[in-house]
C-alpha positions in Angstrom: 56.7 36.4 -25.4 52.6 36.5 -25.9 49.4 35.3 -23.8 46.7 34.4 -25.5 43.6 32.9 -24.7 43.3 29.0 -25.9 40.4 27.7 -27.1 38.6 26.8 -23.4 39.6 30.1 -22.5 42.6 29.7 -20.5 45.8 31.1 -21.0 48.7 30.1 -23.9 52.0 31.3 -24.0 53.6 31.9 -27.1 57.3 32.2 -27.7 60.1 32.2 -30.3 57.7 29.9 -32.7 56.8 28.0 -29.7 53.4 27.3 -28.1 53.0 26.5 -24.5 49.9 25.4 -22.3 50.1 25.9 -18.0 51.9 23.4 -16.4 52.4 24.2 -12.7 53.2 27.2 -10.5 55.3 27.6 -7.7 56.0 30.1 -5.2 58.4 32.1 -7.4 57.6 30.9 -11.3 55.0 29.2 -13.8 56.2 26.3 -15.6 54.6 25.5 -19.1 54.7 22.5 -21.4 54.8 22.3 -24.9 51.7 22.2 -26.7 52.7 19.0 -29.1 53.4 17.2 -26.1 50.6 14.6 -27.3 51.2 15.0 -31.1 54.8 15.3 -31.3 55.9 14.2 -27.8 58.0 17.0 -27.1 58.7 17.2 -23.7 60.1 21.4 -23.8 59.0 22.8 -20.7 59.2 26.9 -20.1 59.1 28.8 -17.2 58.5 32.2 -16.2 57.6 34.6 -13.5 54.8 34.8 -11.7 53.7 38.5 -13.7 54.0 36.5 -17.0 56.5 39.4 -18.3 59.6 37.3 -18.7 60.7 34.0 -19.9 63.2 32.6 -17.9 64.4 29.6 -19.3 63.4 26.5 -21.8 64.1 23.3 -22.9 64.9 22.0 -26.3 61.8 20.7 -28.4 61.4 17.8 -30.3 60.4 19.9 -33.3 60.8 22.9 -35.2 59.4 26.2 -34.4 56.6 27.6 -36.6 55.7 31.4 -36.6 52.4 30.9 -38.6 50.7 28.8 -36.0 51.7 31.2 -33.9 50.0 34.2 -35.7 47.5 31.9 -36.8 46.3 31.5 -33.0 46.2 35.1 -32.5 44.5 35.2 -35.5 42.1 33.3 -34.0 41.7 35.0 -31.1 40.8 37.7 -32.4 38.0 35.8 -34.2 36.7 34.4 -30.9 36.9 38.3 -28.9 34.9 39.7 -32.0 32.3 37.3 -31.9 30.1 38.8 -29.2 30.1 42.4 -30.9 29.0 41.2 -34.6 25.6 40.3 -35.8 27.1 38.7 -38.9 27.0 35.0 -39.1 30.0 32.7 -38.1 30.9 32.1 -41.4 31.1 35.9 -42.4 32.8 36.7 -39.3 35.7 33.9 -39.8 36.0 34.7 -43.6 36.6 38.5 -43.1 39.0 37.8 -40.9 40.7 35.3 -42.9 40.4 37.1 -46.1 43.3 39.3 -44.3 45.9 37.1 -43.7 48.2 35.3 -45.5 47.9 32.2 -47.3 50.1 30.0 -44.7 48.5 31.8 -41.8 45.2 30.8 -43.4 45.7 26.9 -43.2 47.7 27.3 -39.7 44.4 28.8 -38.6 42.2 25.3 -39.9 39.7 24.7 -42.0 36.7 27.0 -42.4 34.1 24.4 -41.3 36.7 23.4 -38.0 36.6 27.2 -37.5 33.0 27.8 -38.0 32.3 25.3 -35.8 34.3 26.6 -32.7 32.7 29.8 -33.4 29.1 28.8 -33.2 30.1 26.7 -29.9 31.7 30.1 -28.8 28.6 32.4 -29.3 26.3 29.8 -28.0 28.2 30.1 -24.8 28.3 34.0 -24.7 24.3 34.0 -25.0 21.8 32.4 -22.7 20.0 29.1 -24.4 17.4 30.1 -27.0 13.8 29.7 -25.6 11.8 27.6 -27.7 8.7 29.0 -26.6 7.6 32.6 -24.8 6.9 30.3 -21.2 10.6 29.2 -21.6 12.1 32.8 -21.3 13.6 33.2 -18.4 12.0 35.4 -15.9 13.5 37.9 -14.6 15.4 38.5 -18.0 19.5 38.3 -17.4 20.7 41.2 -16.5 22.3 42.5 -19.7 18.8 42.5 -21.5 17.2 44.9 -19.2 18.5 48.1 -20.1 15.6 49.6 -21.5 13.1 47.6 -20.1 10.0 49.1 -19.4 7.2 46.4 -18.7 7.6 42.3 -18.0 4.4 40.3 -17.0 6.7 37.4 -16.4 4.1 34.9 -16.9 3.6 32.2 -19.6 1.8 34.8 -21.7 5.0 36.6 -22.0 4.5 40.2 -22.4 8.4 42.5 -22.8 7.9 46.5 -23.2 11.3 47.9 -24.2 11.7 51.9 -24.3 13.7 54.7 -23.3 12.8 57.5 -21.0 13.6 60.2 -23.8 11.8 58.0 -26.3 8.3 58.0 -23.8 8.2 61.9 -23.2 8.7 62.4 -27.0 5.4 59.9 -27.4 3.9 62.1 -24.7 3.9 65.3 -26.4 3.7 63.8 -29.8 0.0 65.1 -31.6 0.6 62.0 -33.7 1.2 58.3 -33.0 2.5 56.3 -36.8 1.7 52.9 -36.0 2.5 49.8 -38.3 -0.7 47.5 -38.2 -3.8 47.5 -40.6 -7.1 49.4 -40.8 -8.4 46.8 -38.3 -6.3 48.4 -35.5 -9.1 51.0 -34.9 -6.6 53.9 -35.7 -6.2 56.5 -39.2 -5.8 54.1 -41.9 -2.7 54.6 -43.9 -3.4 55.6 -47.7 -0.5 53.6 -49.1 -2.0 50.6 -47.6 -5.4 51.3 -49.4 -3.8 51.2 -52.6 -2.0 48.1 -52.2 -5.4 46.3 -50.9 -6.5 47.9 -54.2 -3.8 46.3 -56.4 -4.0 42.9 -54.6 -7.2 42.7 -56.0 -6.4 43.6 -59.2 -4.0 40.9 -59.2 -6.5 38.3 -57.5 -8.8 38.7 -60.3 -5.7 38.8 -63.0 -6.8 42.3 -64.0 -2.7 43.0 -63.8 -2.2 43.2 -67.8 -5.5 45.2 -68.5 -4.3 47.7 -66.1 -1.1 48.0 -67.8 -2.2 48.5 -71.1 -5.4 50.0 -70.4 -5.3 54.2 -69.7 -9.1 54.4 -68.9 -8.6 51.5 -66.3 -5.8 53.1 -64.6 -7.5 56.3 -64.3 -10.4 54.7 -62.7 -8.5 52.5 -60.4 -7.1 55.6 -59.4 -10.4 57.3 -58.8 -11.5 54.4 -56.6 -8.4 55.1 -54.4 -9.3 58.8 -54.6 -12.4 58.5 -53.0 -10.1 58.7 -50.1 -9.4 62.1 -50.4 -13.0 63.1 -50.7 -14.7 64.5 -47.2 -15.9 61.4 -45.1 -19.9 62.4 -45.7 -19.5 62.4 -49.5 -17.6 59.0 -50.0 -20.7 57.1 -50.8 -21.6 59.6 -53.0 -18.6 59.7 -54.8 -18.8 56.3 -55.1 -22.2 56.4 -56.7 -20.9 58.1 -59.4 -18.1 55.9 -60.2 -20.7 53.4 -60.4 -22.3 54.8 -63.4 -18.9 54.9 -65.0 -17.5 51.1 -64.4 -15.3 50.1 -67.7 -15.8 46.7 -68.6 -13.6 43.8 -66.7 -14.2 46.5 -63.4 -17.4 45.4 -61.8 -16.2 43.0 -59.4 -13.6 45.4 -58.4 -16.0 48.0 -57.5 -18.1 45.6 -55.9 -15.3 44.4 -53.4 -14.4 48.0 -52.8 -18.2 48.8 -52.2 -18.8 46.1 -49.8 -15.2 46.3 -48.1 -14.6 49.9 -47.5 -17.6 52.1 -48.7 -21.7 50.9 -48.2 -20.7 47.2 -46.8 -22.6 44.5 -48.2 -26.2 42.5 -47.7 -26.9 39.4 -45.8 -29.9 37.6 -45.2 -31.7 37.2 -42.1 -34.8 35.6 -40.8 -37.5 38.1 -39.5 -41.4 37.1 -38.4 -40.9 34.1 -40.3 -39.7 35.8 -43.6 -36.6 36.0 -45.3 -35.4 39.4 -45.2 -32.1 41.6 -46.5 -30.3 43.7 -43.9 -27.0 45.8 -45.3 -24.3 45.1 -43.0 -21.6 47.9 -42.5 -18.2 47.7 -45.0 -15.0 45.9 -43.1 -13.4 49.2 -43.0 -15.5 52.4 -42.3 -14.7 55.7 -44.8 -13.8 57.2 -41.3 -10.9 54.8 -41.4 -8.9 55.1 -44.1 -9.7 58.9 -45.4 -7.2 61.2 -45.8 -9.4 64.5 -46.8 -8.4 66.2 -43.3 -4.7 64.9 -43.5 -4.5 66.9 -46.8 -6.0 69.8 -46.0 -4.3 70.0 -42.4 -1.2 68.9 -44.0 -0.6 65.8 -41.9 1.1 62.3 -43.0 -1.3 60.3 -45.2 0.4 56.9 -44.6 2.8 55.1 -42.2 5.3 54.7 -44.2 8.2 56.0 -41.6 7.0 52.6 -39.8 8.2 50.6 -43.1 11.3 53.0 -43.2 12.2 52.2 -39.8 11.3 48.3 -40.1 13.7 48.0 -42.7 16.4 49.9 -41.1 15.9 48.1 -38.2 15.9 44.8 -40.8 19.5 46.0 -41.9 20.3 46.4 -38.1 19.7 43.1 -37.3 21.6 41.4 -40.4 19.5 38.4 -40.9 16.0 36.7 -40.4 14.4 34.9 -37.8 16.8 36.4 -35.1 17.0 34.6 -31.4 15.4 36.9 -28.7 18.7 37.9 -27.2 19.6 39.3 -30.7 16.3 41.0 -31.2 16.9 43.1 -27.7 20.2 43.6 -28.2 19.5 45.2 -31.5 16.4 47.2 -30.0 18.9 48.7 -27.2 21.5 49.8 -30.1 18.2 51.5 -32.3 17.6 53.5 -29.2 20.6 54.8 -28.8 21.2 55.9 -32.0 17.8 57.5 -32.0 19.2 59.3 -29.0 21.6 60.6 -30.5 18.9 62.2 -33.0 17.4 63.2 -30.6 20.0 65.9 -29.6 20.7 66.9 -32.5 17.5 68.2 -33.3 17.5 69.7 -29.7 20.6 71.2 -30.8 19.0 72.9 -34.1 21.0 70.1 -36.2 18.2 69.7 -38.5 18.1 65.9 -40.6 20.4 66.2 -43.8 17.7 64.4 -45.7 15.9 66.5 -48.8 12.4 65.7 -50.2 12.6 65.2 -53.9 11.3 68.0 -55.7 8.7 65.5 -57.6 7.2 64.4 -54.6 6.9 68.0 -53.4 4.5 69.3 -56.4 2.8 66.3 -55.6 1.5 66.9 -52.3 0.9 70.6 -54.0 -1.5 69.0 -56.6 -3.0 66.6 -53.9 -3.7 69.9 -51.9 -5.4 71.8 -54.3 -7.0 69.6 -55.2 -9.1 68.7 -51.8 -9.3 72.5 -51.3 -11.2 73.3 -55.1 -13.9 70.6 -54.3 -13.8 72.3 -50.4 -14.9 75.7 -51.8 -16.9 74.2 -54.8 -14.8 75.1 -57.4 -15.1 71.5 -58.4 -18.1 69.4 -58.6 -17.6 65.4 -57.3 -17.4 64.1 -60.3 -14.9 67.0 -61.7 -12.7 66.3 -58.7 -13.0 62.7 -59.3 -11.6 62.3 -62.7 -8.6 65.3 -61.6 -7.5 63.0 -58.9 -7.8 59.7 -60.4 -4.8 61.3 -62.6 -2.6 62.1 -59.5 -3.1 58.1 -58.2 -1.3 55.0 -59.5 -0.4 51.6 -57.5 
């Protein structure tokens, strides 16, 4: 004999082929009833004892016994019990199971969409109701959700902090915060984000094909990007003499770089009754998004462990558009995994993971680079044109 869970949760017992639902209990046994006693009107009862360890006697069925609707609930079952552990949708979760089993267990289980259906009813109920809104999340959050909760304002302007204690004192003695965002965040602009402003532009302006097939316009595209990796005071004048230099099909290019991230652009006012022209400072300030004394100090130029980790955490999560409850549950199992990390560096278990080689004599080049036009061994110009060959987007 075999209890399993039915599909309201209660209890079914399964014997010889047989499937029976609860019945009544007495002081000594439980009787069942068969469970075809509306579709077949069998009228077999069972009974066992109280433990549910033995059956102790049954009645003859109107019907013959089938062992694949037996395995086929328990087969479902185990669909149902996995359901609050996966991330993948019902319809994954219901196939791989599926995909396992016979081909008569397979249509004693149902059809896929009676099956898919059951499940989504099932996860629904394992999960509080999806807010529709941030005032409609509940305050305080349900229990299970608050394991690394740090901060809730629990008002309509829903504010949720989630971190770990280990993960706070590392941010405490960190030197350096990566933050994904954009230059407008006030922080160390990230220098692979520079480049792709740089080649949206190009693309805006349909400049795509003539920096393809064009090498003088890929060498000064990338010596508009350099001007990055010149010292903060001498940006403008780098820029100055790129602009004696445009190639044709360029200017507007320059001039949106100008205006956006190097001298800023004019405007006109109104001053003692004449019309006047006042420079207004670029978007994004040289101070920004230069990289000169990450270089030389051998620091991270861009953020790009934030787009590692968004896309890990992407994976983690298995889909877009995830419910809140799915989003925090996913948080909770990053953190501990980053835990784990965590001691094994404190451990001296250093990360497995190699820099290529190529990228290696890159940051060599990059290097030398900053430090020849440091000591003057190259002119603004000279270093210019070196690192504009170092640079693609």
């Amino acid at each position: 004999m075999e209890i399993i869970k039915n599909n309201k949760g209660g209890q079914k017992l399964c014997y010889k082929g047989y499937c029976y639902t609860k019945k009544a209990k007495s002081a000594v046994s439980q009787r069942w009833e068969c469970d075809q006693r509306g579709s077949q009107k069998c009228r077999a009862i069972a009974t066992t004892d109280l433990e549910l360890t033995v059956v102790k006697s049954v009645t003859e069925h109107t019907h013959a016994a089938d062992m694949f609707k037996v395995s086929a609930l328990k087969v479902r079952e185990e669909i149902w019990s996995g359901l609050s552990g996966s991330r993948g949708t019902t319809g994954q979760i219901v196939v791989d199971k599926l995909a396992q089993q016979p081909a008569e267990i397979r249509v004693a289980a149902g059809t896929l969409e009676t099956l898919k259906r059951t499940a989504r009813k099932r996860k629904r109920e394992d999960t509080p109701a999806e807010p529709k809104s941030a005032s409609d999340i509940p305050i305080p959050l349900p229990e299970e959700y608050r394991k690394t909760l740090i901060f809730d304002n629990e008002s309509a302007a829903r504010i949720l902090i989630f971190a770990s204690e280990d993960g706070l004192r590392l941010l405490d003695n960190a030197d350096t915060w990566f933050l994904d965002g954009t230059h407008s965040s006030g922080m160390t602009g990230c220098f692979y984000h520079l480049t792709q402003s740089t080649w949206r532009r190009i693309q805006s302006e349909g400049l795509q094909r003539l920096y393809r097939e064009d090498s003088i316009v890929r060498h000064f595209c990338g010596m508009l990007d350099g001007l990055a990796f010149l010292p903060v005071a001498d940006v403008k004048e780098g820029m100055r003499v790129l602009q004696e230099s445009i190639p044709d099909g360029l200017e507007s290019l320059v001039e949106y770089f100008d205006s956006t991230y190097v001298n800023g652009t004019y405007r006109m006012v109104m001053s003692d009754n004449r019309m006047k022209f006042r420079r207004t400072a670029p978007r994004f300030q040289p101070a920004v998004w230069n990289v000169h004394d990450s270089t030389m100090a051998g620091r991270e130029r861009t953020n790009n462990v934030c787009e590692g980790w968004n896309n890990g955490f992407g994976k983690l999560v298995g889909h877009k558009n995830p419910s809140i409850w799915t989003a925090i549950k996913c948080i909770e199992g990053d953190a501990a995994m980053v835990e784990a990390d965590v001691m094994r560096h404190a451990r001296g278990q250093q990360s497995s993971k190699q820099k290529r080689k190529i990228r290696t004599a890159h940051q060599i080049t990059l290097l030398t680079l900053c430090q020849q036009y440091s000591t003057g061994e190259k002119t603004i110009r000279e270093f210019l044109k070196a690192i504009g060959y170092s640079i693609r987007l």
